[in-house]
C-alpha positions as CSV (number, residue, x, y, z in Angstrom):
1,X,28.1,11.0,1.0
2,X,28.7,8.1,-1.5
3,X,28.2,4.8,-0.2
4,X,28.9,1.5,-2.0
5,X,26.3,-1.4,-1.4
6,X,25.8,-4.7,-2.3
7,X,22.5,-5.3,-3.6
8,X,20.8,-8.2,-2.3
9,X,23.8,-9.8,-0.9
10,X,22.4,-13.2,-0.8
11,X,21.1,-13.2,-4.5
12,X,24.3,-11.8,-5.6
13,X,26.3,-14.7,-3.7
14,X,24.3,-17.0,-5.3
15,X,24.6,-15.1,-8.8
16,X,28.5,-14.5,-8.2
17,X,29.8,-16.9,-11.0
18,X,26.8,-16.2,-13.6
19,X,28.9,-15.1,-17.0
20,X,27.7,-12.2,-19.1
21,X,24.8,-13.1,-21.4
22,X,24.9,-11.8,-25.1
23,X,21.3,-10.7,-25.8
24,X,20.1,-11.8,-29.5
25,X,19.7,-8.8,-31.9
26,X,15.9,-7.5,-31.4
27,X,13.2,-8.5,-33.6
28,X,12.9,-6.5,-36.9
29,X,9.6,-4.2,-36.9
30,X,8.3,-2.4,-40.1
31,X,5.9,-0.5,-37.7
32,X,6.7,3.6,-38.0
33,X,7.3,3.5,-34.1
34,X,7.2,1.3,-31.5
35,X,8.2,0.5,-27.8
36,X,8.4,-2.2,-24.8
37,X,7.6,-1.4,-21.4
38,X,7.4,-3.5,-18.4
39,X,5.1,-2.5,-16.2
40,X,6.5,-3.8,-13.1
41,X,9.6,-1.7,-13.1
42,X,8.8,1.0,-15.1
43,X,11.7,0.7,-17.5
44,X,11.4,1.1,-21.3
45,X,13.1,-2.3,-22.9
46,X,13.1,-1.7,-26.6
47,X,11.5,1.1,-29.0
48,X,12.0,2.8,-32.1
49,X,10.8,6.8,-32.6
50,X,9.1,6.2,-29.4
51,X,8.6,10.0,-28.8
52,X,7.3,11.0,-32.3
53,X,4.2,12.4,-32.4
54,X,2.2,9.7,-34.4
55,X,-1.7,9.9,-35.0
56,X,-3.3,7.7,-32.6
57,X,-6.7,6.7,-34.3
58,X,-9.4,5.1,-31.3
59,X,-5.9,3.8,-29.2
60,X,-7.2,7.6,-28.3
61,X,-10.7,5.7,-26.8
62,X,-8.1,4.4,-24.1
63,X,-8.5,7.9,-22.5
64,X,-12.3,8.2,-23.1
65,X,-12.3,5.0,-20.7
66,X,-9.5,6.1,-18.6
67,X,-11.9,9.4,-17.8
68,X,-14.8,7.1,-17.8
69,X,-13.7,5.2,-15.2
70,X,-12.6,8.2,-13.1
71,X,-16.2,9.8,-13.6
72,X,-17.8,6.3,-11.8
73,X,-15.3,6.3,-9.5
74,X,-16.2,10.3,-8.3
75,X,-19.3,9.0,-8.3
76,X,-20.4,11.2,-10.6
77,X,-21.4,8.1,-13.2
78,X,-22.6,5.0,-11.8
79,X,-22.1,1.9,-13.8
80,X,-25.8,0.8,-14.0
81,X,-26.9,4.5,-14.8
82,X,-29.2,5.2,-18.2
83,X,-27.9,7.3,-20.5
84,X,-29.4,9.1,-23.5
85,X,-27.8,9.1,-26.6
86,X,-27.5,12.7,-28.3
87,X,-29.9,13.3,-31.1
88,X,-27.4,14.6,-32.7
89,X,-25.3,11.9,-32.8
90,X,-23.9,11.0,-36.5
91,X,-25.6,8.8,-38.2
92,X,-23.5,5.4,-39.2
93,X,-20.4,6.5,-42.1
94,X,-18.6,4.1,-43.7
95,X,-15.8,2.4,-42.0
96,X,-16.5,4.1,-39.3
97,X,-16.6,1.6,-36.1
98,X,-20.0,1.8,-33.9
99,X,-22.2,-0.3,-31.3
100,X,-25.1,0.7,-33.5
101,X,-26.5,3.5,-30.9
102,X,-29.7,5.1,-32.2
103,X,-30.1,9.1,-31.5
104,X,-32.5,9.0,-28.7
105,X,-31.8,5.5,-27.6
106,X,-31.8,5.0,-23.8
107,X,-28.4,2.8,-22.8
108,X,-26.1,2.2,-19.6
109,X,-22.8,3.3,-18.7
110,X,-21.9,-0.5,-18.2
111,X,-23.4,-1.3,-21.8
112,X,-21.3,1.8,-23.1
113,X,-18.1,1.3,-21.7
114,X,-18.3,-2.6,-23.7
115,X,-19.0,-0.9,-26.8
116,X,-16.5,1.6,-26.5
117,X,-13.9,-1.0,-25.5
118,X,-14.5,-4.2,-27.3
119,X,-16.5,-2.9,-30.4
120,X,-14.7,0.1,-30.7
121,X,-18.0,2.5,-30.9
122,X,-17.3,6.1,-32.2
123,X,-20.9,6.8,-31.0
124,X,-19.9,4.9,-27.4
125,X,-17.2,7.4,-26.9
126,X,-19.4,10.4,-28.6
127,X,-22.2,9.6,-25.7
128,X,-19.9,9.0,-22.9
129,X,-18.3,12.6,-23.5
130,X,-21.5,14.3,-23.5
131,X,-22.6,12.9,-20.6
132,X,-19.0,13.2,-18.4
133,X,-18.8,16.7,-19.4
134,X,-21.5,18.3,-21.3
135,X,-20.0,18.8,-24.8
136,X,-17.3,17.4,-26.5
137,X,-14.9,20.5,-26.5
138,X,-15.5,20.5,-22.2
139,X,-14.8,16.3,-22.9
140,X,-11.9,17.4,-24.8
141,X,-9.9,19.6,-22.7
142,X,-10.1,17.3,-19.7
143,X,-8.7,14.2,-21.9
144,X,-5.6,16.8,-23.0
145,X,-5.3,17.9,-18.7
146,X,-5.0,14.7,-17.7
147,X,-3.1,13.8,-20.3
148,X,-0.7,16.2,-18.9
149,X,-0.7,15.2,-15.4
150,X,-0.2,11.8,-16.4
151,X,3.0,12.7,-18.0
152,X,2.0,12.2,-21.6
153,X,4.0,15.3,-22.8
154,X,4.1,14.3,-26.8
155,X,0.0,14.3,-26.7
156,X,-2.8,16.0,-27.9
157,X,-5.9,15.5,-28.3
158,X,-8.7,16.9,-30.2
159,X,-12.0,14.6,-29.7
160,X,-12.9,10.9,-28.1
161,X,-13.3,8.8,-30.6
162,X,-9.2,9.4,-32.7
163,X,-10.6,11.2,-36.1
164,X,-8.0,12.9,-38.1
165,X,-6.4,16.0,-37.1
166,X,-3.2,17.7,-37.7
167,X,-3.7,19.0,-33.9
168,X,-4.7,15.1,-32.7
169,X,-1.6,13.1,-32.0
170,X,0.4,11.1,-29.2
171,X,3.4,8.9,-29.4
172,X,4.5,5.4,-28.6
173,X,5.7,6.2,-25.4
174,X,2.7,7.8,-24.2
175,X,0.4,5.5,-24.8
176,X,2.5,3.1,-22.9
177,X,1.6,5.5,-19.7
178,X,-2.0,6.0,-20.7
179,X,-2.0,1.8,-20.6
180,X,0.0,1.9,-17.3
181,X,-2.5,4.0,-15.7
182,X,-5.4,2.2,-16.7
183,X,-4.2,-1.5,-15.2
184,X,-2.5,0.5,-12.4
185,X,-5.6,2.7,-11.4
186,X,-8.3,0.9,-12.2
187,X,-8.1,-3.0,-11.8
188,X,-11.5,-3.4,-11.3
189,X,-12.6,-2.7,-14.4
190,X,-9.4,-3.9,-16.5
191,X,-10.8,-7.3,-18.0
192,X,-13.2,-5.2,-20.3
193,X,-10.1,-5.3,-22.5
194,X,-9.5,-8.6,-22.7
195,X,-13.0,-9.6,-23.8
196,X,-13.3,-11.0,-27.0
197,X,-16.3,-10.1,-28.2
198,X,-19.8,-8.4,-27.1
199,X,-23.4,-8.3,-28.5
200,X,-25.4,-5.6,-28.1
201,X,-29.3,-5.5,-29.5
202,X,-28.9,-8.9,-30.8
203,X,-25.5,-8.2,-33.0
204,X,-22.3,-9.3,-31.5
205,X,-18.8,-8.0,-32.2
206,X,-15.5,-9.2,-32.4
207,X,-12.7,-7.7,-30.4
208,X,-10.1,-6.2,-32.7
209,X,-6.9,-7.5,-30.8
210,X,-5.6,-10.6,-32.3
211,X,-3.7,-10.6,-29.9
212,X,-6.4,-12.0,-27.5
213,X,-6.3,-14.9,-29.9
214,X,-2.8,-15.5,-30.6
215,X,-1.5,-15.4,-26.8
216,X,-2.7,-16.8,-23.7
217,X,-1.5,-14.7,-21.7
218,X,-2.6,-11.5,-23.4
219,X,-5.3,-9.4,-22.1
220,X,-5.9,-6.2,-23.7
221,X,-5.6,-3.0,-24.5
222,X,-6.8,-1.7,-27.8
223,X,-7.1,-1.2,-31.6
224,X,-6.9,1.5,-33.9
225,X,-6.5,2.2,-37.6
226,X,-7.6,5.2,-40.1
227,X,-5.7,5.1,-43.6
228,X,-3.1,8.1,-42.4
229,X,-2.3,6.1,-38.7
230,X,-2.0,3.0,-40.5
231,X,-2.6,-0.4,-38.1
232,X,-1.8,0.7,-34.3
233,X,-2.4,-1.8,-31.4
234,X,-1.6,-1.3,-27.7
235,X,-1.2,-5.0,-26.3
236,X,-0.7,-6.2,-22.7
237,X,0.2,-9.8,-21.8
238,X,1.0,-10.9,-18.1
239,X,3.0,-13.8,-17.0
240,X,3.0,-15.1,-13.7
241,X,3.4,-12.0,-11.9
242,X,4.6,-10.3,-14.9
243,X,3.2,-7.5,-17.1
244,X,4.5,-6.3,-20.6
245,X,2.8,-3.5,-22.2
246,X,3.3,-3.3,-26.3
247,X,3.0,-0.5,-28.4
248,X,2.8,-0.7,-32.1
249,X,2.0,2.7,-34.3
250,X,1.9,2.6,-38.4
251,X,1.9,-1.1,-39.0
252,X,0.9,-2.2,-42.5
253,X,-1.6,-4.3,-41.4
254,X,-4.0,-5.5,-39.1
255,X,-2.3,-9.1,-39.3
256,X,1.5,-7.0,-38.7
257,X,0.1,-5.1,-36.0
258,X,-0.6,-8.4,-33.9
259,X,2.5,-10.2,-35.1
260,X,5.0,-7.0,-34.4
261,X,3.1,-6.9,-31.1
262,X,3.6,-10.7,-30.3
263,X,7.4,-10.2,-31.8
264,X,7.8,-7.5,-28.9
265,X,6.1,-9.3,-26.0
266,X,8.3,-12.9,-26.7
267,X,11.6,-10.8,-26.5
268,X,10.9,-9.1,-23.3
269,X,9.6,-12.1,-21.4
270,X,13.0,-14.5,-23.3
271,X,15.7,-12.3,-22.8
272,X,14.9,-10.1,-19.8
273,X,14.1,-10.6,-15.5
274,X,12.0,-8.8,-13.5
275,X,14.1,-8.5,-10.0
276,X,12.4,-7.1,-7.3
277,X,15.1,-4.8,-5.6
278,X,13.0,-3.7,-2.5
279,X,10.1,-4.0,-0.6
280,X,7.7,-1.2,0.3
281,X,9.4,1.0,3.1
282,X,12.7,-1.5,4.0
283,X,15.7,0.8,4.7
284,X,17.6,0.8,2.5
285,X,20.8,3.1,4.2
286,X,20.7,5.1,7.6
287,X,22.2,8.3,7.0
288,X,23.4,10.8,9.9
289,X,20.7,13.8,10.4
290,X,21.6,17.1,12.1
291,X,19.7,20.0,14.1
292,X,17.3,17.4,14.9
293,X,15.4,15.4,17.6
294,X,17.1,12.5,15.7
295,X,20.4,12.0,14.9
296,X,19.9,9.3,12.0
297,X,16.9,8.6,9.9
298,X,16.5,5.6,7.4
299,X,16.2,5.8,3.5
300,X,13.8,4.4,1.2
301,X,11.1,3.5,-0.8
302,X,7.3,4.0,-0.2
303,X,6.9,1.0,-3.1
304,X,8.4,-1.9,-4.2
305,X,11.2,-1.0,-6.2
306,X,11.4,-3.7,-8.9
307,X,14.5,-3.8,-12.0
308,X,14.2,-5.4,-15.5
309,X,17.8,-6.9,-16.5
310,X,19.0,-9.0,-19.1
311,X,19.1,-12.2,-18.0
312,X,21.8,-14.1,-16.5
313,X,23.1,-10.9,-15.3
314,X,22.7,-9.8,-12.2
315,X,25.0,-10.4,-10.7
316,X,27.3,-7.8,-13.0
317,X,24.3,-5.0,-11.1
318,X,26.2,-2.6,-8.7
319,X,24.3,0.1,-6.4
320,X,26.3,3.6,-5.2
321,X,24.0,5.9,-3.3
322,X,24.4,9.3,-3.8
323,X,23.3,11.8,-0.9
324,X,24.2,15.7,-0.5
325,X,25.5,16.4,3.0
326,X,24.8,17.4,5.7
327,X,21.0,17.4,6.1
328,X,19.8,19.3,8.0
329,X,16.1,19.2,10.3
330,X,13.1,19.4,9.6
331,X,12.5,16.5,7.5
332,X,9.2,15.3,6.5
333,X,8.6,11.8,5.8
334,X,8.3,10.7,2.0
335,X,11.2,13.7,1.4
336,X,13.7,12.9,-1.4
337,X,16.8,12.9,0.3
338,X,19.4,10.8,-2.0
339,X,19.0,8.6,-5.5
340,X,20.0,5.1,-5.7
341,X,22.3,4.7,-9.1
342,X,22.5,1.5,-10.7
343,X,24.7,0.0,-12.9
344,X,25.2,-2.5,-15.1
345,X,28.8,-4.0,-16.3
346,X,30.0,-0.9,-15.3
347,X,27.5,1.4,-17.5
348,X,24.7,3.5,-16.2
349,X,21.3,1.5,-16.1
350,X,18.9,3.0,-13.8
351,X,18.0,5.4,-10.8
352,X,15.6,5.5,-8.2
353,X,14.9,8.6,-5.7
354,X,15.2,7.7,-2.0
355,X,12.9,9.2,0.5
356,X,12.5,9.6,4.5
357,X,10.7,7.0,5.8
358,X,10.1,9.1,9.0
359,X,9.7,12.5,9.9
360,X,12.7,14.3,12.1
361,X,11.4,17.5,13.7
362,X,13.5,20.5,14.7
363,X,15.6,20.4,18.1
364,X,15.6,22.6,20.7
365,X,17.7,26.2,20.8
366,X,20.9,24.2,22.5
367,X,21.2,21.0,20.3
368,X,21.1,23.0,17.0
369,X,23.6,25.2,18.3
370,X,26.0,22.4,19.5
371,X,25.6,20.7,16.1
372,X,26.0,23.7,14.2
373,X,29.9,23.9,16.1
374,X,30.1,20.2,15.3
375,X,29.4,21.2,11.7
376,X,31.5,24.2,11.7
377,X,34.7,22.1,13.1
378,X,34.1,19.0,11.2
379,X,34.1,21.8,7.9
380,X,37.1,22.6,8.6
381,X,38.9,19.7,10.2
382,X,42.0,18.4,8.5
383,X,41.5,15.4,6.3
């Protein structure tokens, strides 16, 4: 069945005589890859290589918190927990970024999830693996399995902290879903990345981000730089209800890593909207339902469904919904049963999967039978 809709008929009235907006060129990066993602509709707005698989440096540390924060919430961690520090920790090397942990040294989870997130500490992350998981090789396959079942398909990792390694990279993109996850699943212990600095036994650090400087609205994620990753920054700046995750990998520069990120963060909050379509489990079409104890069921979403145009043009937006017919009982609710298709000006733009919002158990012996002859004469009735 292919239905046309109008989306949001009383926004589209209203919208009916906006003209198409020409959308200035995007800003010019020197960054090796980069990418735009707004984290209220899930849609990629702008990026460059954003698939290649880039070394990461300690934007890898955003999955040593990511697992951290699952651990406390398992309850296996407790923020206010000691920890000891390995005595076989390495000792301070040159460049190297640390919270100044002594082998030995008693510390909390609290105190190392600051270090590991504002100061950057190597021997944070080093700790917090051991602890999670034993060793770092047991810390190490877990961060490349959830890595997985988060979707990041273009990563691997092979330790905490984002050393070197022809066997340790991610890309663009999938950082942008490691940063997704962490605001999305863990909100309650999101600010860390927006502090700006921390002090631990008397000597405080600054933040890395610049960002956290240069815009108001920005609060977080993470730094990271080694002499092969160049300058990378993952940046996430929220605006009213609004959030824009940044992704910059290879810059030439701390000071270019900040500005491409600012660059990318102006351009999706100037030239694009954030529309939300649908709310959490409004029909969106009744379709007809056979063999069942109903004979229609209502599609849609189990969460807001929200869409990132260009703006001033929503009104060029057009919905078809696509289902495959007939369907047929059982049905359980939250089943994908058709795909909303968007378009925009006439071109492809985006799709969403529509689901049951109610379950539709199996008839009894003589209603199936009577719909099966309904189907059977409606098959081969004439047009």
């Amino acid at each position: 069945m292919k239905a046309i809709l109008s989306l949001l008929s009383l926004l589209l009235s209203a919208a009916s005589y906006a003209l198409p907006v020409q959308l200035p060129e995007p800003p010019a990066l020197s960054a090796r890859a980069y990418l735009l993602y707004d984290f209220s509709s899930n849609q990629v707005l702008l990026g460059q290589n954003a698939n290649a698989r880039l070394e990461p440096a300690s934007l890898t540390k955003m999955m040593t918190a990511y697992l951290t924060f699952s651990a406390i919430k398992q309850g296996t961690l407790k923020l206010d927990q000691s920890l000891i520090v390995p005595l076989d920790a390495p000792r301070n090397t040159s460049g190297e970024s640390r919270m100044l942990l002594k082998p030995g040294q008693t510390v909390t989870v609290d105190e190392l999830l600051h270090g590991l997130i504002v100061q950057s500490g190597n021997d944070a992350a080093n700790t917090l693996a051991a602890s999670i998981s034993g060793s770092e090789a047991a810390f190490v396959e877990k961060m490349n399995t959830e890595a997985q079942r988060l979707g990041m398909n273009n990563t691997h990792f092979t330790n905490p902290v984002g050393m070197p390694g022809a066997q340790h990279y991610s890309s663009a993109y999938d950082m942008a879903i490691l940063a997704a996850a962490l605001v999305r699943d863990y909100p309650e212990h999101y600010p860390l990345f927006g502090l700006r600095d921390y002090t631990f036994n008397n000597v405080t650090q600054a933040n890395r981000n610049r960002l956290l400087w240069l815009d108001p609205y920005a609060d977080g994620l993470k730094t990271g730089h080694t002499e092969t990753a160049g300058f990378c920054l993952v940046g996430s700046a929220k605006r009213d209800k609004r959030r824009l995750i940044s992704v910059i990998l290879g810059a030439d520069s701390d000071t270019q890593r900040a500005a491409d990120s600012q660059k990318l963060l102006n351009y999706g909050f100037q030239n694009f909207d954030a529309v939300r379509l649908y709310q959490n489990s409004q029909p969106v079409t009744r379709i007809r339902v056979w063999k069942g104890t109903e004979s229609h069921l209502d599609l849609g979403f189990r969460q807001d469904v929200f869409l990132t145009i260009p703006k001033g043009q929503f009104a060029q937006l057009k919905a078809t919904i696509e289902t495959h017919q007939p369907i047929l009982s059982p049905i359980t609710s939250g089943q994908q049963l058709g795909v909303l298709k968007l378009s925009l000006a006439g071109k492809p733009y985006a799709e969403f999967p529509l689901v049951a919002l109610d379950s539709v158990t199996l008839a009894n012996v003589f209603s199936r039978g009577w719909d099966s002859i309904r189907l059977l004469v409606q098959k081969y009735s004439p047009l």
